[in-house]
C-alpha positions in Angstrom: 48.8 -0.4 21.4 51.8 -0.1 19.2 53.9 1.3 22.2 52.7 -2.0 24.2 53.6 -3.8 21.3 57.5 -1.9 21.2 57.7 -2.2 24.7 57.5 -6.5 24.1 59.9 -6.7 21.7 62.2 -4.6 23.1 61.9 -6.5 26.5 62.7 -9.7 24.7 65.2 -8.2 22.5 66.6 -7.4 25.2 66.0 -10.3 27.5 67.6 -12.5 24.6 71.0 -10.6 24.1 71.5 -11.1 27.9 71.2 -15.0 27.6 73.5 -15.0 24.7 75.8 -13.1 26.3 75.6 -14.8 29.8 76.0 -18.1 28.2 78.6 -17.4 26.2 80.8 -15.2 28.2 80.1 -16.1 31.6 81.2 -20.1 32.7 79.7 -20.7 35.9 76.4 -21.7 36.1 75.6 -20.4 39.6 76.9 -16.8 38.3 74.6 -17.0 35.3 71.9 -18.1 36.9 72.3 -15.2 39.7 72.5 -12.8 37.2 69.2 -14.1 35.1 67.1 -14.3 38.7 68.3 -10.6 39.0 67.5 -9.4 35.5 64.3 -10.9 36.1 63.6 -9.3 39.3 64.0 -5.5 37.6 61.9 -6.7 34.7 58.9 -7.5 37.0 59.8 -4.5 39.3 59.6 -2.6 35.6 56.6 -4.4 34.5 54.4 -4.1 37.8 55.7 -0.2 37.5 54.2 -0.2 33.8 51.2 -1.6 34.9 50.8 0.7 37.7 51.1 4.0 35.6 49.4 2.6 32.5 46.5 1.9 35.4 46.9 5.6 37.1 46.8 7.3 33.5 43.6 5.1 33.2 42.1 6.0 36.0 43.1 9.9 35.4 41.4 9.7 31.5 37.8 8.4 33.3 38.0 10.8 35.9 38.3 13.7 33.5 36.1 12.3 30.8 33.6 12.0 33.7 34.7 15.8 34.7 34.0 17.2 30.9 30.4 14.9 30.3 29.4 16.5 33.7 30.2 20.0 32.1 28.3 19.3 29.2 25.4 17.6 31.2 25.6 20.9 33.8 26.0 18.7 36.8 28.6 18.2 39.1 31.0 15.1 39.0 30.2 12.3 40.3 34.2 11.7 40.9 35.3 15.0 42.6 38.3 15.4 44.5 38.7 18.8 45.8 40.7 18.7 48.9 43.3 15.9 46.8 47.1 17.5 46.1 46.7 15.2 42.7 47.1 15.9 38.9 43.5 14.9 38.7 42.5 17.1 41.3 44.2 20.1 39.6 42.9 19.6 36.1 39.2 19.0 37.9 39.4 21.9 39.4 40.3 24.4 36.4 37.5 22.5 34.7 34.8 23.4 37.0 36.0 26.9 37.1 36.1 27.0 33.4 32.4 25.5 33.6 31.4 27.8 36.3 32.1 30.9 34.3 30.9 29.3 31.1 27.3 29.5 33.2 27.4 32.6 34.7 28.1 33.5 30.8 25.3 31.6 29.5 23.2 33.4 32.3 24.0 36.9 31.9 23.5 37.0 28.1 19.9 35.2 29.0 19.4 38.3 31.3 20.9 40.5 28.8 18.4 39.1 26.0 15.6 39.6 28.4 16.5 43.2 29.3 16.7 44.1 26.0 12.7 42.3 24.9 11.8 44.4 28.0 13.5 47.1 26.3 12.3 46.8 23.2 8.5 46.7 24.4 8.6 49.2 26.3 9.9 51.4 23.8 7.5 50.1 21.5 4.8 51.3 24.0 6.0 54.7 24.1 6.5 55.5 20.4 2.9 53.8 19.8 0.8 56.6 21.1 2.5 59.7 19.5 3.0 58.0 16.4 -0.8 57.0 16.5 -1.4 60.7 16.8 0.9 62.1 14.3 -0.8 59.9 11.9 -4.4 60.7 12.9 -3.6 64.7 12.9 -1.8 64.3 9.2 -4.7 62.2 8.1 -7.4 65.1 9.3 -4.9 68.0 7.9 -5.4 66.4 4.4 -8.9 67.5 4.0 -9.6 70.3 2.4 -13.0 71.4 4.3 -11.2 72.3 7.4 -10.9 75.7 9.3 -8.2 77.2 9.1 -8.6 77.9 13.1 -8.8 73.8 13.1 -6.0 73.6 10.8 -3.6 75.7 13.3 -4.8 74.0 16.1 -4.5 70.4 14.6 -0.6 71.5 13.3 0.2 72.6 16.9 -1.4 69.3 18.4 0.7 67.4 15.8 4.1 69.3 16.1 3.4 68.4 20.0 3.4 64.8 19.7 6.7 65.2 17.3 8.8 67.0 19.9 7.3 64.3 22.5 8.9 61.6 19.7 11.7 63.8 19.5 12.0 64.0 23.7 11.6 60.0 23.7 14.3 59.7 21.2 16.9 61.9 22.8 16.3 60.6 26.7 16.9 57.0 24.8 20.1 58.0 23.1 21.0 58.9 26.8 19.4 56.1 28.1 21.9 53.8 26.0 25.0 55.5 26.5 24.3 55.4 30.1 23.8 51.6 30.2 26.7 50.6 27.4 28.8 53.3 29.3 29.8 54.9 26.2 29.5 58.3 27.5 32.7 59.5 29.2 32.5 61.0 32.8 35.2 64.1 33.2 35.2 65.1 37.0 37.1 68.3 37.7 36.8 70.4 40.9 33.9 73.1 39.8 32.2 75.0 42.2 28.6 73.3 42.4 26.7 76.9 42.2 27.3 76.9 38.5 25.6 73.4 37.6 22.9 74.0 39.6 22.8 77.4 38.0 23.0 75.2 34.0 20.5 72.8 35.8 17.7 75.4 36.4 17.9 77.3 33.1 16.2 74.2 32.0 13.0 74.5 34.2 12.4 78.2 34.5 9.9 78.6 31.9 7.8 75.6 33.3 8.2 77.1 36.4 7.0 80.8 35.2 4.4 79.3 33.4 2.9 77.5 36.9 4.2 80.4 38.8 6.0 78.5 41.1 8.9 79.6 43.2 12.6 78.5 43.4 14.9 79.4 46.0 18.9 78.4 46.1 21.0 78.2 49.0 24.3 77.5 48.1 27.3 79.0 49.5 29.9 80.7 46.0 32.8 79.3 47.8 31.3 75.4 47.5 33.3 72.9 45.1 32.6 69.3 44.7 34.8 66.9 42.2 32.4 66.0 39.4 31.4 66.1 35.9 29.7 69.7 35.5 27.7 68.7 32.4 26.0 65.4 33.2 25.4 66.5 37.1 23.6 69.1 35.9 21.8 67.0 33.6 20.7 64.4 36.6 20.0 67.6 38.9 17.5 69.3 35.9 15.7 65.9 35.7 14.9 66.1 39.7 14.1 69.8 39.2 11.9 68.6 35.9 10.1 66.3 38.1 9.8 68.6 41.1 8.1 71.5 38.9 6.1 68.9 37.2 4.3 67.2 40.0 3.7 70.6 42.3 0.8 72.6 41.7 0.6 76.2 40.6 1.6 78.4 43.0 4.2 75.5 44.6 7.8 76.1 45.5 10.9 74.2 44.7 14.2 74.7 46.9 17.2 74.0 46.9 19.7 73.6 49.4 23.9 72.3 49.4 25.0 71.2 52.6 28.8 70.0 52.7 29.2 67.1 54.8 33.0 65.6 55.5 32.8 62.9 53.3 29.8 63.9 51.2 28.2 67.3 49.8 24.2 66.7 50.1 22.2 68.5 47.3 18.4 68.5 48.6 15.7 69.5 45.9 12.8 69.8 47.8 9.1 70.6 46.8 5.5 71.0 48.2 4.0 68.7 45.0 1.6 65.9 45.6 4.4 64.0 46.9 5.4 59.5 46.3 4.2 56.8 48.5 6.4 55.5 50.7 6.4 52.2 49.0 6.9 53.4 45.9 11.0 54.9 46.9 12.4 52.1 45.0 10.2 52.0 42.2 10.8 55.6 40.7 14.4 54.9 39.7 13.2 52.3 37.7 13.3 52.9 33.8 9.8 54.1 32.0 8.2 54.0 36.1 5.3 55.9 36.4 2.4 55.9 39.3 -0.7 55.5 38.4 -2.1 58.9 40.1 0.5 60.5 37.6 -0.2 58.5 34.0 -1.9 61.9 32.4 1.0 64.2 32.7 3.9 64.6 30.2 6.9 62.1 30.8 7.8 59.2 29.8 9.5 57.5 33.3 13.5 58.4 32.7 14.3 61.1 34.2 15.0 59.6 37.8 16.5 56.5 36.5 18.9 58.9 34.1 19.6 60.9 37.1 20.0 57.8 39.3 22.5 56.6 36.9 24.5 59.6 36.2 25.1 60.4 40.2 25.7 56.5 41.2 28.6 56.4 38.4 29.8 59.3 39.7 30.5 57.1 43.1 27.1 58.8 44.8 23.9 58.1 45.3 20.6 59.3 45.4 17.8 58.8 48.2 14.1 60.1 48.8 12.0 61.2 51.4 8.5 61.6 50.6 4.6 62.1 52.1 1.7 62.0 49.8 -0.1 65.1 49.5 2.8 67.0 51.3 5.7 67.4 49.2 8.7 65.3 49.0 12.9 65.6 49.2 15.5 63.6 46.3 19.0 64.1 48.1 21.9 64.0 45.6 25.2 63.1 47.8 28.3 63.5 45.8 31.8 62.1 47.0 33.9 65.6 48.2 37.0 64.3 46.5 37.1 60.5 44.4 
């Protein structure tokens, strides 16, 4: 408004000094009035100009006013040019973007909130049974008329349920780092005998105790870029979960195979085996069957081991029959 107003009295200022001047320097009328019909040509010209931009930057404020309140409202503009080589078209188009990642934003951290109530549950669902049991053995070990062949044997049952706390607690630390990826992969070319070799110390008493058998073929010479400590981690929770769900008497093997682009690990058992529809399912975290829900485990150790290989730039797959025995395949990249 006070530019308009500038813009007036600068005109007339203006328009004035060149009448004075006209009249007073210039005698012939014709030549004066030539020279005024000129003047005032330009000043329209200027004027219709004016009017035309002070339109066009108009126009431009409505269209991105309508662009923003569209944003806000989480629609898409009514006035949209996308194919224009315009200003308007430009700054549109950086606002959408801008509001198209402000969604996907809002979305993830609405997925993020909702992994972590699922979280959060299902840890709660764990801890609740051990914890229930800790507190019911303490409560009994209290009483003073109690055996002291009931006392051992209510202190072993209790010291059970810690170290299953203490299991829970220690496959969720790894559980988290895995997902915030705040533990710190260090691949080196190691020969792949030796982490199976760190992977199986952890399963040989189970294995003794249930007298089953475990047979390795893997050739010495075999090396495979990868991170020594946590593939053997991921390869002791598939031997864990072999021993585990294959009667006494059972064997587990074993076997490396390099392929060109890939060395295939198979761990292989003659356990009760996974239904075919279920493949997907037992990567997923705290996943147990059914026909399963009375032995030890709390449902990580494939979706650890899942996650451990796949950041490594492999993957794992299963082949399975029920009753029969079944196959997890670890494929590691030869060289990443």
């Amino acid at each position: 408004m006070k530019s308009s107003v500038f813009l007036g009295l600068t005109i007339s200022g203006l328009t004035a000094a060149l009448i004075w001047i006209l009249w007073e320097y210039v005698p012939a009328a014709s030549v004066r009035y030539g020279i005024l019909a000129v003047c005032a040509g330009i000043l329209l010209l200027a004027g219709s100009w004016a009017a035309l931009q002070r339109h066009q930057i108009v126009r431009f404020a409505d269209d991105i006013c309508e662009t923003v309140d569209a944003a806000i409202a989480g629609r898409q503009p009514e006035i949209l040019r996308p194919y224009d080589d315009s200003l308007t078209s430009k700054v549109q188009d950086r606002l959408v973007q801008y509001h198209d990642i402000m969604r996907e934003e809002r979305l993830q951290s609405q997925r993020d909130r909702q992994t972590l109530q699922s979280l959060i549950s299902d840890i709660s669902h764990q801890v609740k049974t051990p914890v229930a049991n800790v507190k019911l053995y303490a409560g009994i070990l209290k009483r003073q008329d109690i055996p002291e062949e009931k006392r051992i044997q209510f202190s072993d049952s209790m010291e059970a349920q810690i170290n299953k706390l203490d299991f829970l607690m220690q496959s969720l630390i790894k559980m988290s780092r895995l997902e915030t990826g705040t533990f710190a992969l260090n691949p080196v070319e190691s020969r792949l005998i030796d982490t199976i070799a760190q992977a199986m110390n952890t399963v040989w008493g189970k294995a003794e105790q249930k007298e089953i058998e475990i047979s390795v073929a893997c050739g010495s010479e075999i090396t495979v870029r990868h991170d020594p400590k946590w593939t053997a981690e991921a390869i002791g929770n598939l031997l864990d979960n072999a021993v585990k769900y294959t009667q006494a008497g059972g064997k587990v093997s074993i076997t490396v195979r390099p392929w060109q682009f890939y060395t295939r690990i198979d761990i292989s058992d003659t356990g009760i085996g996974i239904s075919k529809e279920h493949y997907n399912d037992v990567f997923q975290r705290f996943y147990r069957e059914e026909k399963v829900a009375a032995e030890e485990g709390i449902g990580l150790g494939l979706y650890l081991a899942n996650g451990i290989i796949t950041r490594q730039k492999g993957y794992i797959s299963v082949k399975s029959q029920a009753g029969e025995g079944t196959t997890f395949s670890v494929y590691l990249l030869s060289s990443y």
